[in-house]
C-alpha positions in Angstrom: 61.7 29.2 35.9 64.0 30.8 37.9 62.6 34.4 40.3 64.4 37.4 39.2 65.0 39.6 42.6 65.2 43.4 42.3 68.4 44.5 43.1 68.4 48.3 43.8 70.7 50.3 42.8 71.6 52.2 45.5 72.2 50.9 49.2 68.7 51.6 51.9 66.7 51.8 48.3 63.4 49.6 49.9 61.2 51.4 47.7 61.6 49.9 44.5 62.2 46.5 46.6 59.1 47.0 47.5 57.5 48.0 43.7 59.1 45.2 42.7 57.5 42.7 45.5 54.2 44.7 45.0 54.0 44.2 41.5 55.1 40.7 41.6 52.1 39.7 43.9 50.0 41.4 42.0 50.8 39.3 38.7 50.7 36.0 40.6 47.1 37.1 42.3 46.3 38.2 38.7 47.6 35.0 36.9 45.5 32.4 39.9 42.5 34.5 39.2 43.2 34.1 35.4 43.5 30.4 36.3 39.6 30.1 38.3 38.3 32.1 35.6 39.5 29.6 32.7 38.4 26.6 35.2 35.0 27.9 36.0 34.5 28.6 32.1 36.1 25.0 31.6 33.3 23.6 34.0 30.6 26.2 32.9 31.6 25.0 29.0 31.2 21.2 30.4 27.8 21.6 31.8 26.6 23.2 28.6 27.8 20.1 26.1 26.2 17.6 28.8 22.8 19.5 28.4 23.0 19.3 24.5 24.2 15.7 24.2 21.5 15.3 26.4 19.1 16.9 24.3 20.3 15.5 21.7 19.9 11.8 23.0 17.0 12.9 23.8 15.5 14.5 20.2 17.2 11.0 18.7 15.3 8.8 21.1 12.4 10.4 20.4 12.6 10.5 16.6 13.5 6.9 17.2 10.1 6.0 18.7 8.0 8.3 16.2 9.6 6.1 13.7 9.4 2.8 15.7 5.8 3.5 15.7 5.3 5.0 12.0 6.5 1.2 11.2 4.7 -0.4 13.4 1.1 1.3 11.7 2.6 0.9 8.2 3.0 -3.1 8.9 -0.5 -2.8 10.0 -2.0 -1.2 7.8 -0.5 -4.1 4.8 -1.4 -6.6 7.4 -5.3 -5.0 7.3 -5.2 -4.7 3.9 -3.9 -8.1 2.6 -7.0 -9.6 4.8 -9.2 -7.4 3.0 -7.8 -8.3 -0.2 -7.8 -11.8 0.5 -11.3 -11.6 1.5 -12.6 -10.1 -1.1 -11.1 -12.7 -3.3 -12.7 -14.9 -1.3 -16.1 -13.9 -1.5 -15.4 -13.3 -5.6 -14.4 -17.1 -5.5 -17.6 -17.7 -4.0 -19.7 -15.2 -6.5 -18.2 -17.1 -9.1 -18.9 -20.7 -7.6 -23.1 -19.0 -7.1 -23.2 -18.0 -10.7 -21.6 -20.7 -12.2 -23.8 -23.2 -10.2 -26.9 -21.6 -11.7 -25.2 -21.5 -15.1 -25.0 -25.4 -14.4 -29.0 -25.0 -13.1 -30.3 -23.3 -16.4 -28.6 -25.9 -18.7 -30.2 -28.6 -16.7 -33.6 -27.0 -17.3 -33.0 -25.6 -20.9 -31.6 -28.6 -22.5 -33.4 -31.4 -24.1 -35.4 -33.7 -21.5 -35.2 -36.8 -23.4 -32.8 -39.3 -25.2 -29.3 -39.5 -25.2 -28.8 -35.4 -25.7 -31.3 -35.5 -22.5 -29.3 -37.5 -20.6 -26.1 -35.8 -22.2 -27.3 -32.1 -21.0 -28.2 -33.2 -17.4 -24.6 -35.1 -16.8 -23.0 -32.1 -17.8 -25.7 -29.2 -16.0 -25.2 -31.5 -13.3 -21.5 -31.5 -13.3 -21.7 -27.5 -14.0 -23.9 -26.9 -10.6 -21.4 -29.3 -8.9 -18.6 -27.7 -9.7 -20.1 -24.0 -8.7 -21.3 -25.2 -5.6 -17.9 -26.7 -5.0 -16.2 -23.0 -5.3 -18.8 -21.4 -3.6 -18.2 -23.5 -0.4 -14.7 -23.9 -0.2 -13.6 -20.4 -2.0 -9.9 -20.0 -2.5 -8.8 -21.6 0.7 -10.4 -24.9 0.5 -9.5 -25.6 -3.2 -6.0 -24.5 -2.2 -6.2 -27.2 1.0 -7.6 -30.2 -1.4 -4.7 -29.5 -4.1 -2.0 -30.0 -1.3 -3.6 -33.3 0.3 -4.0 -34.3 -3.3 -0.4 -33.6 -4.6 0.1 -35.3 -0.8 -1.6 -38.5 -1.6 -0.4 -38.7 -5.4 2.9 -36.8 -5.9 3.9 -38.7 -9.5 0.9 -38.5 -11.0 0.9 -34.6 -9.6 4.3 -34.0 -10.8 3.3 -35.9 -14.4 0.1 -33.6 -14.7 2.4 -30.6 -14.1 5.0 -31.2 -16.3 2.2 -32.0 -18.9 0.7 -28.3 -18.0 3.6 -26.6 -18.1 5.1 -28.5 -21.6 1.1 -27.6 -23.6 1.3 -23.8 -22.2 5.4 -23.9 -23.6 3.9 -24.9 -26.7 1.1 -22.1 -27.2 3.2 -19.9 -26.1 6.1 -20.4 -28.5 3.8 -20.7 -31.5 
């Protein structure tokens, strides 16, 4: 940009040299001034956006960890609650194995004591109270153990029995 210089119109006119020199210092003292101002608000404007990221970051890190945690008690909680279920299925197993086996106990006692019907009644009250005392001992867990070793030892006659199963349910079902 090219200076403009005041030329005055008359010869020994200093005066309105010296307006003009005035007033031109005056604008370039204004215009650096104008200049720290717009840096320090620059710098002042800076500082501000670093403290609100950084309470940002910070609000974020911390509804990150409330949430962390909220999981970490929901998982838990299911965790808690599918042992309690699965022991109270347990111990149902085992009610039903107890009352079963005395099912198997009164038919023993009730049932003819004598001849083939005799003989009949016991095999099967015995069988009864075997097989209750069998679910009341091994519950959910242990009957679900023996069918593994047994599909284990005898997978084709497992698979056979299975297929057999699942063809007699496909027929009540469908009629």
């Amino acid at each position: 940009m090219a200076t403009k210089t005041y030329q005055p119109s008359q010869p020994g006119d200093t005066k309105g040299n010296e307006s003009w020199q005035g007033a031109k210092d005056s604008s370039k003292e204004a215009f650096r001034k104008a200049g720290e101002a717009g840096e320090q608000a620059l710098n002042a404007a800076r500082e501000q956006g670093k403290e609100a990221l950084g309470k940002v970051k910070e609000a974020g890190n911390e509804a990150l960890d409330k949430a962390r945690e909220t999981a970490q008690s929901v998982g838990h909680l299911a965790a808690e609650t599918a042992t309690a279920v699965g022991r109270k299925a347990e111990d149902m197993t085992a009610a039903a194995g107890h009352g079963i086996a005395g099912f198997g106990e009164a038919i023993s006692q009730k049932a003819p004591q004598a001849g083939v019907m005799g003989v009949a009644s016991h095999a099967i009250g015995d069988t009864i109270q075997e097989g209750g005392r069998y679910l009341e001992e091994h519950k959910l867990t242990g009957m679900a153990r023996d069918v593994e070793t047994l599909v284990k030892n005898h997978p084709i006659p497992a698979l056979l029995a299975v297929l057999g199963l699942g063809f007699c349910i496909g027929r009540a079902m469908r009629d």
